[in-house]
N, C-alpha and C positions, 0 to 999 in steps of 0.2 A: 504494500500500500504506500500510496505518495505520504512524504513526511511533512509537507504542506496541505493545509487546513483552511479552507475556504471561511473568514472571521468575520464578522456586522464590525462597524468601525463602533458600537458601542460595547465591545468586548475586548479592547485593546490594553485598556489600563487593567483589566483583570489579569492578561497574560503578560505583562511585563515581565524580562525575566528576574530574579535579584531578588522579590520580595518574599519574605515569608515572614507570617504573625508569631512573635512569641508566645508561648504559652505562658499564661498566669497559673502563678500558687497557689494549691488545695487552699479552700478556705475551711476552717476550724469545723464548721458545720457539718462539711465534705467529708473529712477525716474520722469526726464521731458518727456520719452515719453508718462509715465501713466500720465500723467497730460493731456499732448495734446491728447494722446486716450480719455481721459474722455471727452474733451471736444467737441471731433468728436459725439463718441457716444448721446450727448442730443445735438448736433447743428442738424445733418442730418434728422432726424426724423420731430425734427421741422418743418422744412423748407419744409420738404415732406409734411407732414397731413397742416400745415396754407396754403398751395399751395393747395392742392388737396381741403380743404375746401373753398377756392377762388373762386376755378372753382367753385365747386358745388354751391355755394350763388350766385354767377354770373348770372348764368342759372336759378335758382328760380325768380329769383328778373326779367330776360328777361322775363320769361313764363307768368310771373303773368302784368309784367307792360306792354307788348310790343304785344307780339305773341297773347293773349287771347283779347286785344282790336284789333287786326288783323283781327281774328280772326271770331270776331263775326259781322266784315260787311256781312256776308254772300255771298251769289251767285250774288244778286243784288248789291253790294259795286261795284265802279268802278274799274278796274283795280285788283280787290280784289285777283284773280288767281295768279299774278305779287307779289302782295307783301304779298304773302302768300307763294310763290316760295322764296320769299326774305329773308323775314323773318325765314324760315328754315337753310337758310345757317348758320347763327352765333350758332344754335342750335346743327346745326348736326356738326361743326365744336366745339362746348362747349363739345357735347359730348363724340366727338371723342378724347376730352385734357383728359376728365374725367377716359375714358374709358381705354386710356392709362396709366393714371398715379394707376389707380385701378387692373388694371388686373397684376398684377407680385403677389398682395396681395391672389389671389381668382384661378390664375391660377395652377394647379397640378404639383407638382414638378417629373421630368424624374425620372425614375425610376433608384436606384443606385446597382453597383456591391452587391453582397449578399456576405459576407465575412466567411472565413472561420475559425472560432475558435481555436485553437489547446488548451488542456488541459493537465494537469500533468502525467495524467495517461497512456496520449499517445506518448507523446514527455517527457518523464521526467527530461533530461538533458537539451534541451531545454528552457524550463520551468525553470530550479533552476538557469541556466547562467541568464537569465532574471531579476527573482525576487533577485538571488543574487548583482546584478548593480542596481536595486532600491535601496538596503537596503543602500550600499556603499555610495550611495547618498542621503540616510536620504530620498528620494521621496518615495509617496504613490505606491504603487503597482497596478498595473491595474486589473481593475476587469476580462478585457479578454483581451488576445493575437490575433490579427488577422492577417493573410496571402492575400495577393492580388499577382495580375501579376504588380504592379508599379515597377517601377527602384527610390523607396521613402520608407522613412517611417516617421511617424507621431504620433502626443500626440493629442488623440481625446474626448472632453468635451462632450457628449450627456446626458440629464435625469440625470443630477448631476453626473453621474460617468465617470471615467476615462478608457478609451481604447488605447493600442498602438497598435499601423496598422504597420508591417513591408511588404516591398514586398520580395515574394521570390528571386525574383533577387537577393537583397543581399545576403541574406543569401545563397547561393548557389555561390557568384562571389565574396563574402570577404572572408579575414583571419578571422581569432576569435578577434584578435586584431581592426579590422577595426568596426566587428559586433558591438564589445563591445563600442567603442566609438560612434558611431553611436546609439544604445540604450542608452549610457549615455548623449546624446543628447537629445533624448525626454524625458527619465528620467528630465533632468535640464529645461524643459518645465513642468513636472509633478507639479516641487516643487515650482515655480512662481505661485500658490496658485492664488491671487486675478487677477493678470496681465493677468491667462492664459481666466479667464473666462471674463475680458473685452476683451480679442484680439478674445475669442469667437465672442462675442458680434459684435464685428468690422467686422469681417469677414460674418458674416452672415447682417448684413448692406449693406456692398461693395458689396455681393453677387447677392442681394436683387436689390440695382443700375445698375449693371452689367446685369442681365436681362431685368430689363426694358429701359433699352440702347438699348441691341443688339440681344436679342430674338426676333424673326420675328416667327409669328402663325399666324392662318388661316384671323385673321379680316386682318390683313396687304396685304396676299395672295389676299383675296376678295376686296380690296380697289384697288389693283391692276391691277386688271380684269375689275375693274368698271372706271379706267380710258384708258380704251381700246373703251368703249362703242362708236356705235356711236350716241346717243343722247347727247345733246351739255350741254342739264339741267341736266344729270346726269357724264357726264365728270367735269363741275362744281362745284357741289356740292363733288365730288369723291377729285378733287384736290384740295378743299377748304381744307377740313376735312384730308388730307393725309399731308396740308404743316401743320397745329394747331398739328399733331398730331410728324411731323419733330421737330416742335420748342421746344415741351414737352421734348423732348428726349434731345433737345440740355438742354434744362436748368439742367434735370436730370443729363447729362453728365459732365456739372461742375460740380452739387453735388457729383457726382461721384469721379472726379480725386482730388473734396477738401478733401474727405475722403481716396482717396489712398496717398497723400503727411502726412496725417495728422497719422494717422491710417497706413499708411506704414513705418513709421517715430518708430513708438511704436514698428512697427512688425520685424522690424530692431533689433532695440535694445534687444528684444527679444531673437533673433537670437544669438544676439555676448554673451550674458547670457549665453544660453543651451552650446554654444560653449565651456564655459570655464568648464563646466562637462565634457564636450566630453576632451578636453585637459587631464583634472586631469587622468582621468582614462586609455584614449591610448597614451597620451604625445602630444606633440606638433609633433614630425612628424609622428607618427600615424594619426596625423588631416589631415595632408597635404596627406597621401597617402593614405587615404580613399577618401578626396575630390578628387583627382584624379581618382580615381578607380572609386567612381560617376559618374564620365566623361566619363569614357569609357562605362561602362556600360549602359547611355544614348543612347551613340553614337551604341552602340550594339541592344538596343533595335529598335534605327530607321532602323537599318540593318534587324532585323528579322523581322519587321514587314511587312517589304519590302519583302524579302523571303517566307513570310506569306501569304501576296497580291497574290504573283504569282503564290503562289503553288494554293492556293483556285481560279483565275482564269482559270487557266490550269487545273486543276484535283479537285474544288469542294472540297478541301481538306483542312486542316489546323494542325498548329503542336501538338501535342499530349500533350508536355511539353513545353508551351512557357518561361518558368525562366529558364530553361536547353540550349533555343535555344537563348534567348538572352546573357547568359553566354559565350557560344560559338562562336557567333559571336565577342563581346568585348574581347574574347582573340585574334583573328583571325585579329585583326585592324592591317594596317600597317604602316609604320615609318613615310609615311605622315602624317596618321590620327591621330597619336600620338604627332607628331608635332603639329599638326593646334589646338590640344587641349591644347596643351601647350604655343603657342600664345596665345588665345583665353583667357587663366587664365591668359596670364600677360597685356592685352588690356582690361579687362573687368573694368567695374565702374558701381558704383549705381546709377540708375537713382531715381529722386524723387519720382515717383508712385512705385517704386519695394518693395514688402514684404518681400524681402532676401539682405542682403548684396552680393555685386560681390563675386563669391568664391574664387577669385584671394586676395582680402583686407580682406578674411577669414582668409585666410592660411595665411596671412604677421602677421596679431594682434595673430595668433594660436603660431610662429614662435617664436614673441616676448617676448611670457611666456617664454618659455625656459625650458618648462616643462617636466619631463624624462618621466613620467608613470605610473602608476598603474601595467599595463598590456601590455605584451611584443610578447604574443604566435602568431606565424604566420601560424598556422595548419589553415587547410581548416575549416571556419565557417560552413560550410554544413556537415560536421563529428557530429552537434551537435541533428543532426535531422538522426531517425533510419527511415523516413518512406517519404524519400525526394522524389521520384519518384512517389511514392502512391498522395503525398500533391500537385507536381507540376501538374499532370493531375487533380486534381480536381480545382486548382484555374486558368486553363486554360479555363476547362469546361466553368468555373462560368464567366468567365471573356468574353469568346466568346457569350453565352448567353444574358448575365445581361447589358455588356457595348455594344458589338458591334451585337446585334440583328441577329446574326449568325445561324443559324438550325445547330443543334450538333447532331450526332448518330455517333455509332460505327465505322462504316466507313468512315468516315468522318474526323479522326485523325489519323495524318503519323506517323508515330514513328520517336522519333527523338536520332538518333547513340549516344553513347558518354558515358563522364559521368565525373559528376567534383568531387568527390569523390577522395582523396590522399589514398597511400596505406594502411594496415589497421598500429595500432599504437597499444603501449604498454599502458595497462589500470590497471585503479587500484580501486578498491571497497574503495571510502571514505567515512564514518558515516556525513549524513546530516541531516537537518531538515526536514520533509515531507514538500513540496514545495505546497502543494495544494491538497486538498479533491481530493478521486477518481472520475473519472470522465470520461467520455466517450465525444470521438472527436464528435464537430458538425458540422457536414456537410452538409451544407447548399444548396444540389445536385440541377439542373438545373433539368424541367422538359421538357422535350422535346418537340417541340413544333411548330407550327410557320410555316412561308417558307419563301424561303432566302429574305433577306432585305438586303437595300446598309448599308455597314459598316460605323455608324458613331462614331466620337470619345467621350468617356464618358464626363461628365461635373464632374466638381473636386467636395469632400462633400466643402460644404460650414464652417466645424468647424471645421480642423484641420491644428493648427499652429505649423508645423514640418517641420522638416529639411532635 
C-alpha cells in the first residue's frame, strides 16, 4: 500500500510530526481506587465458592446423616412415607440454593453482536486518525478497530489484546474534533496498563452477580408452573425450594451492590483518568460538546428505534442504515428536548453503585483544566470514512440479526433518505507512515436465517470499560 494518505487540510495540525501529550500523575483518588478494586476482586469470589461450598457440605453431611437413616426404614417403618416426604424438602430446597448459586458458572452465555472490523486498507484515513491519537498518547495501539450500531465507544481487554469498539453513530453524528477526543478517551483507558485489566476483572465479577441476580431461565419458569399444581405435596415442596432459592439471590445481591460501590468507586476514577486524554487532545470545551452531543445522540437513538418499532410492525420492515437514522433523528430534536437535556446535565449526580461519573460533574472537572486543545477541526467526522453507507448497512444487518433476533433479507430494509456527509472539501496528499499491513475488511455478514422472534435488547460485553 502507498505510504501517502490522501489528508482534509483540517487534519494537518493533528498529524504534525514531533508532538506527543505527556501523560499526567495518578491522582490520589486513582490510586485508592486500585486499592479498593483489589480488594473487591479476592473478597467476592471468596464469599461466592466458601458459600456455595457450604451449601454443598450441608447437603452431604444431611444425605449421609439424616435422609439415608430415613431412608432405610423401609415400606414397613411407620409413618416412613411422611418422613421420607419430609425429609426431601431440606434436600430439594439445599439443592435448589446449590443449583442457583452454580448455574450462572455452567450456564451458556447469549450470544453477542459479531463486530465489524475495519482495516487500513479499506478505510485508510480512518485508520491513521486512529493510530495517529494512540501515538499522541504514548497508548498501545489496538490490535482491531470495530464498528457496532451503539451510541458508545469503548477500550476492550479480550485474550490479552486490546480492541476499540467505536459505534457508528458517532462517527457519523460528530465533528472530527468530538471523534478525536472521544478516541482519546479510550486511548487514556488503553495506557492504564494494570488498572485496565483489574477493572476487567471487576466487570466480569459484577457481570457474573448480575446474572445470577436477575437472569430468570427455564428451572425458574418450571418452579413456577409447579407452584400452580394442584397437589398440595408438590405446591410445597415447589414453594419451599422457590423461597431457598429467593434468599440465595438476596445474599448474592448484596454481594453484588458491595462490588458495584467498591468496584464502581475504581471505575469512577477510571473515568475522570481517560477524561483528562480526552481534554488534552479536544480541550476542555470540546469535552463538554461532545458530552452533549452524547446526549443527543442517545436521545436520537430512542427516537429511531421507536421509528424502527413501527415501521417493522406496520410493514415487516426495518431501516437499512440504522447510524444514518439515529443521526437524523438527534439532529431533528427540539428546543424542548434540548432543554430537558440540559437540565438533566445540571440535576444529574453519582450514585454509589454507578461505573461513570454524572456527565454533568464531567464537564465541571473537564471545564476546570482550562484546557485549549490539541485539536480544533469541526468538519464532519464521517468525511473520514470513504465507504460510510456501505459500513452503516452492514452493522445494521449485524446488529438486527446478532442483538435483536430479527429475520433480515432484502426486502426487509427501507432505505433511509439523507445523508450526513458536508460538502466535499479541499484535500491535500501528505507523506505518512503506512498505518497498517494491507489488509482486507472483515465482514462478519449475518446469515440469514430464523423467523421472526420478539425483539429483545442485547446484554452489554461484560469487558469493556469505556466511555
Amino acid at each position: 500500500m502507498s505510504s501517502e494518505v490522501v489528508l482534509p487540510e483540517p487534519l494537518h495540525r493533528l498529524f504534525e510530526e514531533g508532538r506527543r501529550l505527556p501523560r499526567p500523575k495518578p491522582t490520589r483518588g486513582y490510586q485508592a481506587g486500585l486499592l479498593v478494586g483489589t480488594m473487591v476482586v479476592l473478597l467476592l469470589p471468596l464469599v461466592y465458592a466458601a458459600f456455595a461450598g457450604l451449601v454443598g457440605w450441608g447437603l452431604y453431611v444431611y444425605a449421609q446423616d439424616y435422609f439415608v437413616r430415613i431412608a432405610s426404614l423401609g415400606p414397613a417403618g411407620r409413618f416412613a412415607w411422611v418422613m421420607l416426604l419430609l425429609a426431601c424438602v431440606p434436600l430439594v430446597a439445599g439443592f435448589s440454593v446449590l443449583f442457583a448459586l452454580l448455574k450462572p458458572v455452567f450456564a451458556p452465555r447469549p450470544r453477542r453482536q459479531q463486530p465489524l472490523t475495519v482495516q487500513a486498507r479499506d478505510e485508510p484515513l480512518f485508520v491513521a486518525f486512529v493510530q495517529r491519537i494512540s501515538r499522541l498518547l504514548g497508548a498501545p495501539a489496538p490490535r482491531e478497530i470495530r464498528l457496532d450500531c451503539r451510541v458508545n465507544a469503548s477500550a476492550e481487554l479480550r485474550g490479552g489484546a486490546l480492541f476499540l469498539n467505536l459505534g457508528l453513530p458517532l462517527v457519523a453524528g460528530l465533528s472530527m474534533r468530538q471523534l478525536a477526543g472521544v478516541t482519546a478517551h479510550e486511548f487514556g483507558h488503553f495506557r492504564q496498563g494494570g488498572a485496565m485489566r483489574l477493572s476487567y476483572l471487576i466487570r466480569r465479577i459484577i457481570h457474573w452477580f448480575v446474572d445470577a441476580v436477575h437472569r430468570r431461565d427455564v428451572w425458574d419458569e418450571w418452579l413456577e408452573e409447579q407452584s400452580e399444581s394442584e397437589s398440595f405435596g408438590v405446591i410445597f415442596l415447589t414453594l419451599w425450594a422457590r423461597g431457598a432459592v429467593g434468599l440465595t439471590r438476596l445474599l448474592l445481591n448484596c454481594l453484588l451492590h458491595l462490588g458495584l460501590a467498591a468496584g464502581g468507586f475504581l471505575l469512577r476514577q477510571m473515568e475522570f483518568d481517560a477524561d483528562r486524554a480526552e481534554v488534552a487532545v479536544a480541550g476542555s470545551a470540546g469535552f463538554g460538546a461532545s458530552s452533549r452531543r452524547l446526549v443527543e445522540l442517545e436521545a436520537g437513538a430512542v427516537r429511531a428505534y421507536r421509528e424502527a418499532e413501527r415501521l417493522w410492525e406496520g410493514r415487516l420492515q426495518l431501516p437499512s442504515n440504522l447510524p444514518l437514522a439515529i443521526v437524523q433523528q438527534a439532529n431533528v430534536l427540539g428546543a424542548r428536548e434540548r432543554a430537558e437535556i440540559e437540565r438533566e446535565l445540571a440535576d444529574s449526580d453519582t450514585g454509589w453503585f454507578d461505573s461513570h461519573p454524572a456527565t454533568g460533574q464531567r464537564i465541571s472537572r473537564a471545564e476546570a483544566l482550562g484546557e485549549p486543545g490539541l485539536f480544533d477541526a469541526d468538519a464532519p467526522a464521517v468525511d473520514l470514512l470513504r465507504n460510510f453507507e456501505t459500513l452503516g448497512r452492514f452493522v445494521s444487518l449485524i446488529h438486527y440479526e446478532d442483538d435483536l433476533r430479527l429475520p433480515v433479507r432484502q426486502d426487509v430494509l427501507a432505505p433511509v433518505a439523507g445523508s450526513v456527509r458536508a460538502a466535499p472539501q479541499a484535500i491535500a496528499t501528505v507523506p505518512l507512515p503506512a498505518v497498517a499491513p494491507p489488509a482486507t475488511l472483515k465482514l462478519n455478514v449475518p446469515v440469514w436465517r430464523g423467523k421472526p422472534e420478539a425483539a429483545a435488547a442485547p446484554e452489554p460485553p461484560p469487558a469493556q470499560p469505556g466511555g
